[in-house]
N, C-alpha and C positions, 0 to 999 in steps of 0.2 A: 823844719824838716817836712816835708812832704812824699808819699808814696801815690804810684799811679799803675793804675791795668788799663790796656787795650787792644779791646779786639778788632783784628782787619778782617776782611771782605765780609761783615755779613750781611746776610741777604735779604734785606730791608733799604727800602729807600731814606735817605738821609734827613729828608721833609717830615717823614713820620718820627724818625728818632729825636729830633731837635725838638719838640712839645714835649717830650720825658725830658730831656739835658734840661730845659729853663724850668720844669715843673723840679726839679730837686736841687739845682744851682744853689748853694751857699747855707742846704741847712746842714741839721746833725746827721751824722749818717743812720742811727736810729726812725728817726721821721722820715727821711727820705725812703727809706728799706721803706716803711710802711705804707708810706703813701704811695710806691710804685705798686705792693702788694695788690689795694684796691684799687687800682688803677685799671680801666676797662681798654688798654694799648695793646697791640702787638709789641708795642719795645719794649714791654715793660718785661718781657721775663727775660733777653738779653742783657738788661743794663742791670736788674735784681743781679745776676749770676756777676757781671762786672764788677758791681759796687762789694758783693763779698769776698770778690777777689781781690779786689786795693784793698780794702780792711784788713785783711789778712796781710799783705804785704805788707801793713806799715807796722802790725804786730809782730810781724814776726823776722824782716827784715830789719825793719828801723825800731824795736820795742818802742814802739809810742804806747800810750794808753788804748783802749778801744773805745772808752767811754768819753772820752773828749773828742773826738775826729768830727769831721765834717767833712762835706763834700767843698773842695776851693775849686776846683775845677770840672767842668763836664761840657766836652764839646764835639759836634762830629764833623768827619770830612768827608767828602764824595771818592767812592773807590771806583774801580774802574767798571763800566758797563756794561754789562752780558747785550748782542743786538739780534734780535730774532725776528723773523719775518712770520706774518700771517695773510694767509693767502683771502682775499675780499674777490667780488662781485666783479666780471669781465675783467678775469684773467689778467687781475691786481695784486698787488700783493702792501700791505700796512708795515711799518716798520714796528716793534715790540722795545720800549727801552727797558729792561730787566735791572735796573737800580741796587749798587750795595755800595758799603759804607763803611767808615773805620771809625769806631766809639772808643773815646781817651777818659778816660775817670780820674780826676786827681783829690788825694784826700788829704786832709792836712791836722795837723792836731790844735784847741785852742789853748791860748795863752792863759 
């Protein structure tokens, strides 16, 4: 049995999230909570609030244990792209890619 949260459009880029998803891939969800705590990321307080919202859902959705869970899954996709211009040097203008992302949490309990 497995439960999962995920959040769409936020407003981080998908390159900075995916160094949190493989930094907590496959532990308990205990150590992972912790080691995103210290963790000096911007994902890191997205994917915290994530990861206690699957926990929550697999207690209270699917009464799993809380003390057995792990993370089985954590992976992001590219959401769609804010494109904003900024105006440069002779009446130029740089394109801006404004990057968000959709983070999946799957947590599972062990055997």
């Amino acid at each position: 049995m497995e439960a999962k949260a995920t959040l769409k459009f936020a407003r981080i880029s998908p390159r900075k999230v995916e160094i949190v998803c493989s930094l907590i891939r496959g532990k308990k969800t205990d150590y992972a909570m912790a080691l995103m705590e210290n963790t000096p990321k911007a994902a890191c307080e997205l994917m915290t609030k994530l990861l206690k919202s699957a926990c929550a859902n697999a207690e209270n959705n699917f009464e799993m244990d809380p003390d057995n869970l792990y993370v089985k899954e954590a992976y992001v996709t590219p959401g769609p792209i804010l494109k904003r211009m900024r105006f440069v040097s002779r009446a130029g203008v740089h394109r801006v890619n404004k990057r968000t992302s959709h983070i999946t949490i799957v947590v599972a309990e062990k055997a």
